[in-house]
matplotlib code that plots the C-alpha trace (Angstrom):
import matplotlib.pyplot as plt

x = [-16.2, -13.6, -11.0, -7.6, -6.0, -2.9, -0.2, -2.1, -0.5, -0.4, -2.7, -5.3, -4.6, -7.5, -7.9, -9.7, -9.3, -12.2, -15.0, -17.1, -14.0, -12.2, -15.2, -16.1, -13.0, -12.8, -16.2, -15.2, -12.2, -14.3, -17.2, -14.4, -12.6, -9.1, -6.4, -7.5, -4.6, -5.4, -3.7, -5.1, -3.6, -2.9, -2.4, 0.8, 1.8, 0.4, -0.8, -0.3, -2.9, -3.4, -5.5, -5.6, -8.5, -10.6, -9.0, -11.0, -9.6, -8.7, -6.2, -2.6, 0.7, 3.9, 6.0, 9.1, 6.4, 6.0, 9.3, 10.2, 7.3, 8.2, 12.3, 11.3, 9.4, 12.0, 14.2, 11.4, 11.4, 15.0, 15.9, 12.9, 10.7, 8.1, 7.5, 8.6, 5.7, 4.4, 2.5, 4.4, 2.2, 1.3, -2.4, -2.7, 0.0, 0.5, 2.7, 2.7, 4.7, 4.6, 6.3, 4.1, 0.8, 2.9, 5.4, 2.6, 1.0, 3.8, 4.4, 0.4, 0.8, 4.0, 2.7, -0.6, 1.2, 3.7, 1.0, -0.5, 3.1, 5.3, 8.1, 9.7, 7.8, 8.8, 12.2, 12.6, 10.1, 12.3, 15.8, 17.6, 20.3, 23.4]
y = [-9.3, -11.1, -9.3, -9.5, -12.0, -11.4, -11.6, -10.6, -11.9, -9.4, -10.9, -9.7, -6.0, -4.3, -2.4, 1.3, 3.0, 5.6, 6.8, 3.6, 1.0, 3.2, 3.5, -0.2, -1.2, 1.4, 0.5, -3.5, -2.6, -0.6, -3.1, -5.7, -3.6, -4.3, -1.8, -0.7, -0.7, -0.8, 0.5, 3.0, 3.4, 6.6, 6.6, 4.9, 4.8, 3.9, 4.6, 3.1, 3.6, 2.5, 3.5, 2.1, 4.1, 2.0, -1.1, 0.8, 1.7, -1.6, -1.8, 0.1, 0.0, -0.6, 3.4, 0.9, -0.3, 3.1, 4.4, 1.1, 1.9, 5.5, 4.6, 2.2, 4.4, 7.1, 5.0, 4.3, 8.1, 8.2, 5.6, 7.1, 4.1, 6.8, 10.5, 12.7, 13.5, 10.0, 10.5, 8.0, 7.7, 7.3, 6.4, 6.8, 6.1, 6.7, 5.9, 7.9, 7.4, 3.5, 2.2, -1.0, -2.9, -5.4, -3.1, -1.7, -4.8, -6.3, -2.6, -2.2, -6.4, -5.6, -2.7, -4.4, -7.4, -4.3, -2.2, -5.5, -6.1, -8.4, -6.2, -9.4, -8.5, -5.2, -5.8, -8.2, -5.4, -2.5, -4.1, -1.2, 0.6, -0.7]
z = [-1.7, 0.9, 2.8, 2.0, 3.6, 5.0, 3.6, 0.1, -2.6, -5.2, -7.8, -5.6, -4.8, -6.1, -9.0, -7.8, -10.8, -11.0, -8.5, -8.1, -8.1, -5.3, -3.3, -3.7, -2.5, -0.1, 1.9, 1.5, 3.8, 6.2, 6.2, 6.8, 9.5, 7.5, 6.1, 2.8, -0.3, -3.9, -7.1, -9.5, -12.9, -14.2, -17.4, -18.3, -14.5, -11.6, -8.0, -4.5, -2.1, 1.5, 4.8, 7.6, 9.2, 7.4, 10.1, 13.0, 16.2, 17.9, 14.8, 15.1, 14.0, 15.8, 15.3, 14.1, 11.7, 10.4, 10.5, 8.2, 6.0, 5.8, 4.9, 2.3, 0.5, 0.5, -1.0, -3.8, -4.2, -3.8, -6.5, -9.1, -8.7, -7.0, -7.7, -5.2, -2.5, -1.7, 1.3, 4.0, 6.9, 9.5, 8.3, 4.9, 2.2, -1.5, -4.6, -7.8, -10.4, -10.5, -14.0, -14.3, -13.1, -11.6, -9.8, -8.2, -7.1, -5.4, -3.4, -2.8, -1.0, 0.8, 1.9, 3.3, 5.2, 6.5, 7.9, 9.6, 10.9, 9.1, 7.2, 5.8, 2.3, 1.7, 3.1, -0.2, -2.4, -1.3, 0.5, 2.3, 1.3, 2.4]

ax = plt.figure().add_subplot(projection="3d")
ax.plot(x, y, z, "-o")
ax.set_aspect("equal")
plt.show()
């Protein structure tokens, strides 16, 4: 399996539903030394997931990077499009509560560019409030 190349259009966010895929997709990252994100469904909803542990060390994120990260997905929360007590960084991230397979794709690929430093996809996923 190929990293993700960045940005990551959404078509190829992995699927981690279950043990196995998760950790599949998981050690890929690591072995890869890239941010991890997938999507897990969960039942009729579905989940957001992202690490960027799995990046190593030499890999970090900008503080305006996070605190952009952060507000977007708390106006996700805010406007019902996530359940409330998405995790929202600084390392690792999550989504419950996503409505639909494709929702949660374009998130889990705006969220990977963002966390590699270009907000210019999640700005059009999520656009702030005016």
């Amino acid at each position: 399996m190929q990293p993700l190349p960045v940005p990551c259009p959404a078509h190829l966010i992995p699927y981690a539903t279950g043990t196995n895929a998760f950790h599949d997709a998981y050690r890929n990252a690591m072995a890869h030394n890239a941010v991890f994100v997938a999507i897990e469904s969960e039942g009729p909803q579905w989940t957001v997931k992202a690490d960027t542990l799995t990046a190593g060390s030499g890999h970090t994120v900008a503080d305006a990077v996070n605190d952009a990260i952060r507000a977007a997905i708390l106006r996700l929360v805010d406007n019902h499009e996530v359940d409330f007590g998405a995790y929202t960084g600084p390392v690792y991230f999550m989504m419950h509560g996503v409505r639909s397979e494709e929702r949660a794709r374009e998130l889990a690929a705006a969220l990977h560019t963002a966390l590699y430093g270009d907000l210019e996809p999640l700005a059009r996923s999520v656009p702030p409030t005016p």
